[in-house]
DSSP file (Angstrom, degrees, kcal/mol; ACC not computed):
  #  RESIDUE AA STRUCTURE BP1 BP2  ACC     N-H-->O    O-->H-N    N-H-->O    O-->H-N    TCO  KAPPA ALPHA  PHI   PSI    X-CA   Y-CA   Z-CA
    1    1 A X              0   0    0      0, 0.0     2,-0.1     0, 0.0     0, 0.0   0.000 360.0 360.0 360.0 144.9  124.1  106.0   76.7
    2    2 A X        -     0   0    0      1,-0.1     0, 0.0     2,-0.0     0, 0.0  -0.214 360.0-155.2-110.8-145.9  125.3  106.9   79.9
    3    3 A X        -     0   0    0     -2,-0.1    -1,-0.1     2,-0.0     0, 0.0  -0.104  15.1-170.6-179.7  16.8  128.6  105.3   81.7
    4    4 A X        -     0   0    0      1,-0.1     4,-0.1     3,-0.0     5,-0.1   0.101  28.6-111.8 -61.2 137.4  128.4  105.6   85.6
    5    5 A X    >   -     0   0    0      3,-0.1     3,-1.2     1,-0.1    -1,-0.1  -0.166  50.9 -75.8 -39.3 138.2  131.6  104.7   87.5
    6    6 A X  T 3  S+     0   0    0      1,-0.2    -1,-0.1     2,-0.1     0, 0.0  -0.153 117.6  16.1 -51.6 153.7  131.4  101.4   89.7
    7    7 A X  T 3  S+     0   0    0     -3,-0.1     3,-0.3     1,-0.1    -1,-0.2   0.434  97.6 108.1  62.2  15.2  129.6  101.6   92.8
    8    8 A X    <   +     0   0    0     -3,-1.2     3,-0.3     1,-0.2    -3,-0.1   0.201  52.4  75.6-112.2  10.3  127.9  104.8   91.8
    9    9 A X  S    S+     0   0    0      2,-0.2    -1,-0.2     1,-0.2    -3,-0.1  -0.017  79.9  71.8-126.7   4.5  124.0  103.8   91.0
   10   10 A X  S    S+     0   0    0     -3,-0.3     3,-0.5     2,-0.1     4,-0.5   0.605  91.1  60.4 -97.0  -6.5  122.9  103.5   94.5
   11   11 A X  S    S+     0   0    0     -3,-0.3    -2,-0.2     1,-0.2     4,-0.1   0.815 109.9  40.4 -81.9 -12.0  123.3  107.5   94.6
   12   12 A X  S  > S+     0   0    0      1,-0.1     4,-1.7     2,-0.1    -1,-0.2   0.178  91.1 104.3-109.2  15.9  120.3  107.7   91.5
   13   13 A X  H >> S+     0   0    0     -3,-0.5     4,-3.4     2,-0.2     3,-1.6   0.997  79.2  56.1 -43.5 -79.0  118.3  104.4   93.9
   14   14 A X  H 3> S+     0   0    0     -4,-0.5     4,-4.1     1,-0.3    -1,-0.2   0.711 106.0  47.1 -23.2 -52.5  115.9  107.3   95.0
   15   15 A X  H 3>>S+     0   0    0      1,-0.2     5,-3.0     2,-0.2     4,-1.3   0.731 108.3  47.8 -42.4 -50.6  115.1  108.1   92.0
   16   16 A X  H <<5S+     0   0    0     -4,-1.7    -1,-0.2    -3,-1.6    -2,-0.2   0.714 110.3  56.0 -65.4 -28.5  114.5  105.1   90.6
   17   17 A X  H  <5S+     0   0    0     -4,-3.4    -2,-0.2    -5,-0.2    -3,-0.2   0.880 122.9  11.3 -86.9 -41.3  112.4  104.3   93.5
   18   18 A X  H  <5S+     0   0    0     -4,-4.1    -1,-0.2    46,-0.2    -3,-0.2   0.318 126.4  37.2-126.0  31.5  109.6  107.4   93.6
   19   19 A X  T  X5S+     0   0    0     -4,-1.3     4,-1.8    -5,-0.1     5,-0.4   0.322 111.3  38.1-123.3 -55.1  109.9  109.2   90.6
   20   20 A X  H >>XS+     0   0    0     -5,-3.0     3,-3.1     1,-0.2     4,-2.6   0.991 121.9  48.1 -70.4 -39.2  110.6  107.5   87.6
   21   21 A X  H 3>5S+     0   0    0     -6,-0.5     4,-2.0     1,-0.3    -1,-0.2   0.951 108.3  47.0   5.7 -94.2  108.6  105.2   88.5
   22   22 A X  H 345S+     0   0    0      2,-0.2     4,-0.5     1,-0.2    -1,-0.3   0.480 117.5  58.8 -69.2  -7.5  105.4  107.3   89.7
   23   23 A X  H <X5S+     0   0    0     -3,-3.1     4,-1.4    -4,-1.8    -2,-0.2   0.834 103.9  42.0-116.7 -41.0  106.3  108.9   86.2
   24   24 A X  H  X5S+     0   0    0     -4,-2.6     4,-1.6    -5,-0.4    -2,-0.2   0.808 117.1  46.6 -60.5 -22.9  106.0  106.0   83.9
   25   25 A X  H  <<S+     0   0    0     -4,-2.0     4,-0.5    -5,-0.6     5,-0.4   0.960 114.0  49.5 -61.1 -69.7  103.1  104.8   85.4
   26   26 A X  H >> S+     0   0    0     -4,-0.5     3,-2.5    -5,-0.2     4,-1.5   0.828 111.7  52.6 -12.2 -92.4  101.6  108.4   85.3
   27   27 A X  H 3X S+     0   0    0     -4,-1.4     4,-2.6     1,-0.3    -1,-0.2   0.574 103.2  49.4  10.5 -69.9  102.6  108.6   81.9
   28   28 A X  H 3< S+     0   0    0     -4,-1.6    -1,-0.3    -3,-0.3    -2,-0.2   0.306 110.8  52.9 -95.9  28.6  101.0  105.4   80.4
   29   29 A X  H <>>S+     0   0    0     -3,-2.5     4,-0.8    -4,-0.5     5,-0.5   0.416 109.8  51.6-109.8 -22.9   97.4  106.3   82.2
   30   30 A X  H >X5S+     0   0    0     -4,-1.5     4,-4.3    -5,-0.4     3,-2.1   0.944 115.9  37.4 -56.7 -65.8   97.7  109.8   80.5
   31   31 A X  H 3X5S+     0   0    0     -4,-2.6     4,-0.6     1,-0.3     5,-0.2   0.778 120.1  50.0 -56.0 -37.0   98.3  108.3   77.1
   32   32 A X  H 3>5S+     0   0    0     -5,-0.2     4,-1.6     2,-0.2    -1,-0.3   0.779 115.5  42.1 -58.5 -30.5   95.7  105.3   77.8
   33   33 A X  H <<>S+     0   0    0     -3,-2.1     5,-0.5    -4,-0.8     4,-0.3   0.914 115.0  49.1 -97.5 -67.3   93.0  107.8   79.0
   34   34 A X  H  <<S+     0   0    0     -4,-4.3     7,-0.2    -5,-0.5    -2,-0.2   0.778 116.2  45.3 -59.1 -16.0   93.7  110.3   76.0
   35   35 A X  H  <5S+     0   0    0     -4,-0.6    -1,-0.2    -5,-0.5    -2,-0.2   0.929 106.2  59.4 -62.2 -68.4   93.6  107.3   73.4
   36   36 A X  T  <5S+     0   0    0     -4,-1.6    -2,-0.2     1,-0.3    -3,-0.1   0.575 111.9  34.6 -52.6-109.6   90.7  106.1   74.9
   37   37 A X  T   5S+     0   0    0     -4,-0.3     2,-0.5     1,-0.3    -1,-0.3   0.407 125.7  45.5-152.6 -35.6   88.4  109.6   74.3
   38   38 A X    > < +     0   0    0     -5,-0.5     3,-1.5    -4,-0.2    -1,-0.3  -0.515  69.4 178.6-133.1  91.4   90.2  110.2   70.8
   39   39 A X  T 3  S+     0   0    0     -2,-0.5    -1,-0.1     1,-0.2    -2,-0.1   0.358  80.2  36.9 -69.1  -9.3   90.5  107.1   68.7
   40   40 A X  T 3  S+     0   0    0     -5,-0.1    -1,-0.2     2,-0.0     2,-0.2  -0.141  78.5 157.7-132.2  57.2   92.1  108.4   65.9
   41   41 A X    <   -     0   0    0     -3,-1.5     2,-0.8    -6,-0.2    -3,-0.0  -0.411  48.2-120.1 -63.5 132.4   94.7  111.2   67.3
   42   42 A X        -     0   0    0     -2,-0.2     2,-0.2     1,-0.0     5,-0.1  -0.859  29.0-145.5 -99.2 117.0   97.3  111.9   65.1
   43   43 A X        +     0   0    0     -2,-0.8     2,-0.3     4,-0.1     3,-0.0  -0.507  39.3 141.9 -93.4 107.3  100.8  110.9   67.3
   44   44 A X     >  -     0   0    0     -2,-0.2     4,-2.7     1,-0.0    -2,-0.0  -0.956  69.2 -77.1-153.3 172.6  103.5  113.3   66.5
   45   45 A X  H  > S+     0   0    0     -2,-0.3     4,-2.4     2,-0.2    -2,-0.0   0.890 128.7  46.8 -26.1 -65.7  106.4  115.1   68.4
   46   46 A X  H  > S+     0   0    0      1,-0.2     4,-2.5     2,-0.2     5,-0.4   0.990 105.7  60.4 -47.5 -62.0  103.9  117.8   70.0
   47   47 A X  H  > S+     0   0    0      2,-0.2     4,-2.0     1,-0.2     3,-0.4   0.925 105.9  43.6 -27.9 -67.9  101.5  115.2   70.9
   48   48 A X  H  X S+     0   0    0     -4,-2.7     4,-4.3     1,-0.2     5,-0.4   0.949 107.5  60.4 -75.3 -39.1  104.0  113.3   73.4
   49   49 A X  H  < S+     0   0    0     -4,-2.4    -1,-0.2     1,-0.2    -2,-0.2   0.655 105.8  47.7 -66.3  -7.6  105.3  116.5   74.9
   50   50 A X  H  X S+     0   0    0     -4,-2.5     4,-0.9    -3,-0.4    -2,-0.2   0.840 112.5  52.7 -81.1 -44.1  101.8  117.3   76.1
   51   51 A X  H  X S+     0   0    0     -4,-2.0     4,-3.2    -5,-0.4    -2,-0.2   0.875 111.1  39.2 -49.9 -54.3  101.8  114.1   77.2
   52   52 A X  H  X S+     0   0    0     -4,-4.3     4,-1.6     1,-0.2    -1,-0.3   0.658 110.4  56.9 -83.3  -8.1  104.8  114.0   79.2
   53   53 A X  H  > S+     0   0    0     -5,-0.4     4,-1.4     2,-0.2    -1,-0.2   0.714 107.2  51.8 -92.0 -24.7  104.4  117.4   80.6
   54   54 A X  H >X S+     0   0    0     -4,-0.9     4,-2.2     2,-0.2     3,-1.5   0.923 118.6  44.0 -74.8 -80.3  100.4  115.9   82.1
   55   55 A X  H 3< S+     0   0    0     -4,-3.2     5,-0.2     1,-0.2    -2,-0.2   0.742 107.7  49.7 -53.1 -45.1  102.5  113.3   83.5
   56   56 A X  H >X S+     0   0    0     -4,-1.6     4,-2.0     1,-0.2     3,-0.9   0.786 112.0  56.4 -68.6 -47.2  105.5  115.5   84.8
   57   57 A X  H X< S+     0   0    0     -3,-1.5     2,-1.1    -4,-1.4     3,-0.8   0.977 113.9  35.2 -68.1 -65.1  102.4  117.7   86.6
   58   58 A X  T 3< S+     0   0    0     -4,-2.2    -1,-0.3     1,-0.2    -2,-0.2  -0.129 120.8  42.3 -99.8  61.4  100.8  114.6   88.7
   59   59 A X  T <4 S+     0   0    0     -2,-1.1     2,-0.6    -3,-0.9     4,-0.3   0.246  88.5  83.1-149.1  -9.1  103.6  112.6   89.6
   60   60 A X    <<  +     0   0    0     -4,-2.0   -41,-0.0    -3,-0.8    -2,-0.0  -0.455  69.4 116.3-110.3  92.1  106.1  115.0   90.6
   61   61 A X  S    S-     0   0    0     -2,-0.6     3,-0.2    -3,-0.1     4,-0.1   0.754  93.2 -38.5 -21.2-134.9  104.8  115.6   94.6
   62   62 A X  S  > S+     0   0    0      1,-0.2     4,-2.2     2,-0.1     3,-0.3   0.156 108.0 106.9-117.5  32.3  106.1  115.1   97.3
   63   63 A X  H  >  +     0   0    0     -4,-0.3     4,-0.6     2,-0.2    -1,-0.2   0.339  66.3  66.7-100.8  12.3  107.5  112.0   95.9
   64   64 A X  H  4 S+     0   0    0     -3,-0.2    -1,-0.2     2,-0.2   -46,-0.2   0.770 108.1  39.6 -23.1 -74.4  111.1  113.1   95.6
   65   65 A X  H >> S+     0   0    0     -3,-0.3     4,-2.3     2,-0.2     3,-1.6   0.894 109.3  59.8 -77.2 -52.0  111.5  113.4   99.3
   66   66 A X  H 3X S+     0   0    0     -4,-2.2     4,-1.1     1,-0.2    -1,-0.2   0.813 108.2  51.1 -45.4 -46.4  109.5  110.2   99.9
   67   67 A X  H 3X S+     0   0    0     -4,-0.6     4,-0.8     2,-0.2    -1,-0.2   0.560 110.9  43.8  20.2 -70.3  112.2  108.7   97.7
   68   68 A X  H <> S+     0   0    0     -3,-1.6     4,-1.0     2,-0.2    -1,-0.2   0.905 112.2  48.3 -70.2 -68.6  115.2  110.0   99.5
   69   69 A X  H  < S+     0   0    0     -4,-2.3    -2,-0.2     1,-0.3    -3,-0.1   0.422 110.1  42.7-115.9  25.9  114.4  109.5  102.5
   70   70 A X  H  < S+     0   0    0     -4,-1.1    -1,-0.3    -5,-0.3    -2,-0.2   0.763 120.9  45.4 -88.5 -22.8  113.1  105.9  102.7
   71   71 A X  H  < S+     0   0    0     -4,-0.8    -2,-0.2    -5,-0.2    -3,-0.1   0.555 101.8  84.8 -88.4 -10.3  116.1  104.6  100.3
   72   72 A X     <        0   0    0     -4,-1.0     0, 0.0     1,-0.1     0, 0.0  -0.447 360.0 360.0-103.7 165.9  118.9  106.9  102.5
   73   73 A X              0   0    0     -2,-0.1    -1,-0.1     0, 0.0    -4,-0.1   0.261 360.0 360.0-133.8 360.0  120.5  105.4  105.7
């Protein structure tokens, strides 16, 4: 668990707003899609780091910056 100091959560806003986001979404269409085509895949440690590394590839874009700089003032 992490701790942040008051007033301090608007600076990780971006973040919240295009990536993890765009990466959990990502994420559960990988795992949906790769279910779907192998119905009885055996789910282990390797298994989800392929997974999240598929997502990591198509969701992180240009959606960083988009991020930044609608949420910045």
């Amino acid at each position: 668990m992490i701790t942040l100091p008051s007033h301090t959560s608007n600076v990780f806003q971006p973040l919240n707003v295009s990536y993890f986001k765009s990466f959990k979404t990502t994420f559960k269409k990988v795992k949906d899609a790769i279910i779907f085509r192998n119905n009885h895949m055996e789910l282990n440690k390797i298994t989800l780091a392929r997974w999240k590394d598929q997502a990591l590839r198509q969701s992180f874009t240009k959606k960083l910056k988009f991020g930044f700089k609608t949420t910045s003032k």
